[in-house]
C-alpha positions as CSV (number, residue, x, y, z in Angstrom):
1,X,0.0,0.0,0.0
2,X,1.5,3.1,-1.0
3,X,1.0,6.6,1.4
4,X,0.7,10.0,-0.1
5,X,1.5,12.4,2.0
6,X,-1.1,15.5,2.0
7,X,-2.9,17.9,4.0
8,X,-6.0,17.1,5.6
9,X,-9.1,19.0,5.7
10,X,-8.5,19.4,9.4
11,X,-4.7,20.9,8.4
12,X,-5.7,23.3,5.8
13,X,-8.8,24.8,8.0
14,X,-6.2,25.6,11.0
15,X,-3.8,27.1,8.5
16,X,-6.2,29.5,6.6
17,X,-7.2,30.7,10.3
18,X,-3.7,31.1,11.7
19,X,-2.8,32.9,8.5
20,X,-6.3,35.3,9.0
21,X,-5.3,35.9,12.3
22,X,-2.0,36.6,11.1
23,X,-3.1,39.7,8.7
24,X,-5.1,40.8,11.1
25,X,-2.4,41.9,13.9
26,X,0.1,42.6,11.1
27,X,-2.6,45.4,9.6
28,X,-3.4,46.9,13.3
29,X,0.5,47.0,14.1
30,X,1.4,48.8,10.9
31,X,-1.2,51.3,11.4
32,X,-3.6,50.1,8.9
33,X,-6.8,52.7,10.0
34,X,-8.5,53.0,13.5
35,X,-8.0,49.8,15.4
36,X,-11.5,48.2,15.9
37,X,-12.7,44.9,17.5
38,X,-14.6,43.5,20.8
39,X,-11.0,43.7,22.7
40,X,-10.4,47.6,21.3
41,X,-14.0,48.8,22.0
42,X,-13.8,47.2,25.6
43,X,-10.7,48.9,26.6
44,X,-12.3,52.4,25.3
45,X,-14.7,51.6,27.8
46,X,-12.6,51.6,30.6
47,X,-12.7,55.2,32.0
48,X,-16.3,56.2,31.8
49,X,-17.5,54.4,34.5
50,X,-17.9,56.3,37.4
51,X,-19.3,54.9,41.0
52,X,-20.8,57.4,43.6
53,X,-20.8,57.5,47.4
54,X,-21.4,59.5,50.5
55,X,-24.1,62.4,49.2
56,X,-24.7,65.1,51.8
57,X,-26.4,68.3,51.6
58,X,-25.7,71.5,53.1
59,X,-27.8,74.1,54.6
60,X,-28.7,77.5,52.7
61,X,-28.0,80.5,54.8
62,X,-30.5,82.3,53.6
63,X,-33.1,79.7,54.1
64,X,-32.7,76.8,57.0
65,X,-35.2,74.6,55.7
66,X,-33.6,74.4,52.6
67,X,-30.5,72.8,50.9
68,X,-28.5,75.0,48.6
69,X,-25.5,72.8,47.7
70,X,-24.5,69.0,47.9
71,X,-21.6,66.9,47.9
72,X,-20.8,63.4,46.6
73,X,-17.7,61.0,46.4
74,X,-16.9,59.6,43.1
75,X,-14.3,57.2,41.7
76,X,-13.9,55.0,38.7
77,X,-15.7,51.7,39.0
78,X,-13.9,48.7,40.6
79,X,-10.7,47.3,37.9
80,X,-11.8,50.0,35.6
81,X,-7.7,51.4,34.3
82,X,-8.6,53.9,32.4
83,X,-9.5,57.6,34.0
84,X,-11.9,60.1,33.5
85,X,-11.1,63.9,32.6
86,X,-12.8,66.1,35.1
87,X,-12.8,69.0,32.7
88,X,-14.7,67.5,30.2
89,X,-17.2,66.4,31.8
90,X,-21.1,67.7,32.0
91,X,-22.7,68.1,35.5
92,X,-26.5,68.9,35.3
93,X,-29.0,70.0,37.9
94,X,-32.5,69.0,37.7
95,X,-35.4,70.0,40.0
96,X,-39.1,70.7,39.4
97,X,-37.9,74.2,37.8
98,X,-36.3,72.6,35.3
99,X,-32.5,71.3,34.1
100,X,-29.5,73.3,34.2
101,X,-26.7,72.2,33.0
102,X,-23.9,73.6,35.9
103,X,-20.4,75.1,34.7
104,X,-17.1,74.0,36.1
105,X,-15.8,76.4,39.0
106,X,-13.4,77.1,41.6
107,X,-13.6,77.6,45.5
108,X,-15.7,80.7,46.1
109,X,-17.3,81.1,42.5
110,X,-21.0,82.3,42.7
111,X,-23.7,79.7,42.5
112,X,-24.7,77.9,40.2
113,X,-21.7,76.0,39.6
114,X,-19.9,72.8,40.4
115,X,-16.5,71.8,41.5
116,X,-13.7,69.5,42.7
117,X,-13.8,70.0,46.6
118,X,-11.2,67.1,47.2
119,X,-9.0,64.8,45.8
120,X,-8.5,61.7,48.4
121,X,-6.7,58.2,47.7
122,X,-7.0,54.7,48.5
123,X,-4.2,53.4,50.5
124,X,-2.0,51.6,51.2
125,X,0.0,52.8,48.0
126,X,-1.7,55.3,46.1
127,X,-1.8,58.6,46.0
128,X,-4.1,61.1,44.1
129,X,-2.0,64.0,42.3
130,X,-3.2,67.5,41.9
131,X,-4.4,67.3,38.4
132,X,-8.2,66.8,37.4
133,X,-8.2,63.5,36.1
134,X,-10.1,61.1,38.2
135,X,-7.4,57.9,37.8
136,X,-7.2,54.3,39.2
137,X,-7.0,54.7,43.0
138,X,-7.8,58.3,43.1
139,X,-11.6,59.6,44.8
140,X,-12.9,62.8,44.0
141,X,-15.1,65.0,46.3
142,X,-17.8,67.1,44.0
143,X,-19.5,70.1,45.4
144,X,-22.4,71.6,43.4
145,X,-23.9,74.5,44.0
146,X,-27.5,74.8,43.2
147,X,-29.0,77.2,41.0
148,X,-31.7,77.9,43.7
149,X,-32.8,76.1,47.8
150,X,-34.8,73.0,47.4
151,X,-36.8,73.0,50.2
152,X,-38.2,69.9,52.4
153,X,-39.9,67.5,50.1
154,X,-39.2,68.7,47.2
155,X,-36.6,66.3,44.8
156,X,-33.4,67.0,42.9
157,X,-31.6,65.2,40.6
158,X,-27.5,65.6,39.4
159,X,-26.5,63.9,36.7
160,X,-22.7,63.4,36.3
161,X,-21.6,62.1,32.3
162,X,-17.9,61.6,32.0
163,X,-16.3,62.8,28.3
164,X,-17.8,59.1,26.2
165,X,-19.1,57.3,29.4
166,X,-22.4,56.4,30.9
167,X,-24.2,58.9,32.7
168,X,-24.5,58.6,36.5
169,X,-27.3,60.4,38.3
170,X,-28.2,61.1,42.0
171,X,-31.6,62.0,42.8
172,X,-33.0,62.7,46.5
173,X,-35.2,64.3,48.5
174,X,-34.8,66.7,50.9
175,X,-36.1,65.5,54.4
176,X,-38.3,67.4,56.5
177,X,-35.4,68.4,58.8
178,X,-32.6,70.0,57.4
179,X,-29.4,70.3,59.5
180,X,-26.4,72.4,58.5
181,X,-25.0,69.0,56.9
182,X,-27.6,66.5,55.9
183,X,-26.8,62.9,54.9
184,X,-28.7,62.2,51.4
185,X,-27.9,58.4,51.5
């Protein structure tokens, strides 16, 4: 019996794959247009996910039974390794007045306006830097100054998007009794 040696079916199939694969990193490694994919479009997601803690509300002068600013703790969501530019991003106010959409400001700017209040870390080895993007590790305080007091009972809303992320919004209600700092939850 005589044996011709050959490529199976089997053989050729894992070569023409191997050799597709092939072309495919060679053409993203020489530049060959925008990178695209399920593993490229993941990794732009990384960045624009944004968790939020600690919400307190703070006491209008004008008006004790009213808030007339609020405070939250963001950070980027748990493993995300991207980061999230502050300065880009939209901060909106919503009440039963309407939406406002809040511009970026600085320590002792007139309302309405929001800003970063603090810029904490996560230890044991991380430290947050003095610049306004939220990275890996870092937590940022926001303070946002309302447009106008909500008073007891009535309901707010902020909505936080990053630059190309999801949108993250806080909505509470102001309880009956309002102390000089009020835990939203």
């Amino acid at each position: 019996m005589r044996h011709i040696a050959g490529f199976t079916a089997l053989e050729w199939t894992i070569l023409i794959v191997m050799a597709g694969l092939l072309f495919t990193v060679a053409g993203h490694m020489t530049g060959g247009g925008k990178p695209s994919g399920l593993v490229y479009t993941a990794l732009g997601e990384t960045g624009s996910l944004i968790e939020v803690d600690d919400v307190v509300g703070y006491q209008a002068a004008a008006d004790p039974g009213a808030l007339d600013s609020a405070s939250f703790t963001i950070r980027l969501f748990l493993g995300d390794m991207g980061g999230v530019d502050m300065d880009r991003a939209t901060v909106t106010f919503s009440d039963r007045s309407g939406a406002t959409v809040l511009p970026q400001g600085t320590a002792g700017d007139a309302p309405p306006c929001w800003m970063i209040a603090d810029r904490l870390n996560s230890p044991p080895f991380l430290i947050a830097d003095g610049d306004d993007r939220l990275e890996p590790g870092e937590s940022f305080v926001i303070r946002v100054l309302f447009p106008h007091p909500v008073g007891a009972g009535e309901t707010f809303t902020i909505a936080l998007t990053p630059p190309g992320g999801l949108q993250e919004s806080i909505q509470r209600a102001v309880p009956p009794r309002v102390t000089p700092v009020t835990v939203l939850g």
